[in-house]
Phi, psi and omega in degrees: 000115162267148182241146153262172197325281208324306180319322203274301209277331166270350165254351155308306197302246223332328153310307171299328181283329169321274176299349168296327203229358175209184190247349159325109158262030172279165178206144180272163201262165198277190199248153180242158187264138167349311208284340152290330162292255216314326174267032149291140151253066182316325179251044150256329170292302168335274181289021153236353173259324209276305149355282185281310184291314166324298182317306174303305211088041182242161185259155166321280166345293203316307196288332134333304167290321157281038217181009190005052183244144193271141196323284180347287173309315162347290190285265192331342194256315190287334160256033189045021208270350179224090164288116166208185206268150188229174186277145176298012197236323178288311157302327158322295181310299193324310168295330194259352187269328175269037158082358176286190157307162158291314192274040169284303196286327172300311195305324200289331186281348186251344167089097159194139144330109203284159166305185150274143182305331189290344179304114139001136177259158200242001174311137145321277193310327174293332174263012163345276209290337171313292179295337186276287161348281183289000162274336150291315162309248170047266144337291164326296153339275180312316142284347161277316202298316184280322171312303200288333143315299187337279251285299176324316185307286218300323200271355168293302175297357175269321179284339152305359184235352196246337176257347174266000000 
């Protein structure tokens, strides 16, 4: 999935605001434009869970269950019958409980080439908290850094206040 800057600079704050302030880690997903809706192919996906659960020899139930995904989404994503946005963690579970990548059924929702099972995932967001870590450091940094102008300010105006 790709994200832009901006998009990207609005699930750090809402993370960062996560943590700070709740105990919660959940975080809604940023909001997306039409234009994004519209190049899903949910019936690609569809017909690509029908395939594969066809193949296992598996029932909807079965796949649900393994896949800690609720019967309901199941049924709505393999028969296509409800386009809406779904979290990126349910395609996931889904891909990776029928042996792919994960990031498979997203590539299929996205018109992109699914991964090889062996590929790196290559999501932004799987490396979210890695960056959000080092932007608090950062911070950290970057606050130390504003003590110690104080302090130097303080010790310049006190010697500019000891001549006059």
């Amino acid at each position: 999935m790709l994200i832009s800057a901006l998009d990207n600079a609005r699930l750090i704050r809402r993370c960062v605001y996560a943590r700070r302030n709740s105990r919660s880690w959940l975080i809604s997903a940023p909001r997306r434009s039409a234009e994004e809706y519209v190049s899903e192919d949910w019936a690609a996906v569809a017909k690509a869970i029908n395939q594969r659960v066809n193949e296992l020899g598996w029932r909807q139930r079965e796949l649900a269950e393994r896949s800690h995904v609720s019967q309901a989404i199941v049924r709505e994503v393999q028969h296509h019958t409800v386009e809406r946005r779904r979290s990126p963690r349910t395609l996931e579970s889904l891909s990776t409980t029928l042996g792919w990548h994960p990031q498979h059924l997203d590539a299929l929702l996205h018109n992109r080439r699914p991964p090889e099972a062996g590929e790196p995932i290559a999501n932004p967001t799987d490396t979210l908290w890695s960056r959000l870590d080092s932007v608090e450091q950062r911070l950290a940094e970057i606050t130390e850094r504003l003590d110690g102008l104080k302090s130097d300010l303080a010790t310049v105006l006190e010697h500019v206040r000891e001549r006059r």
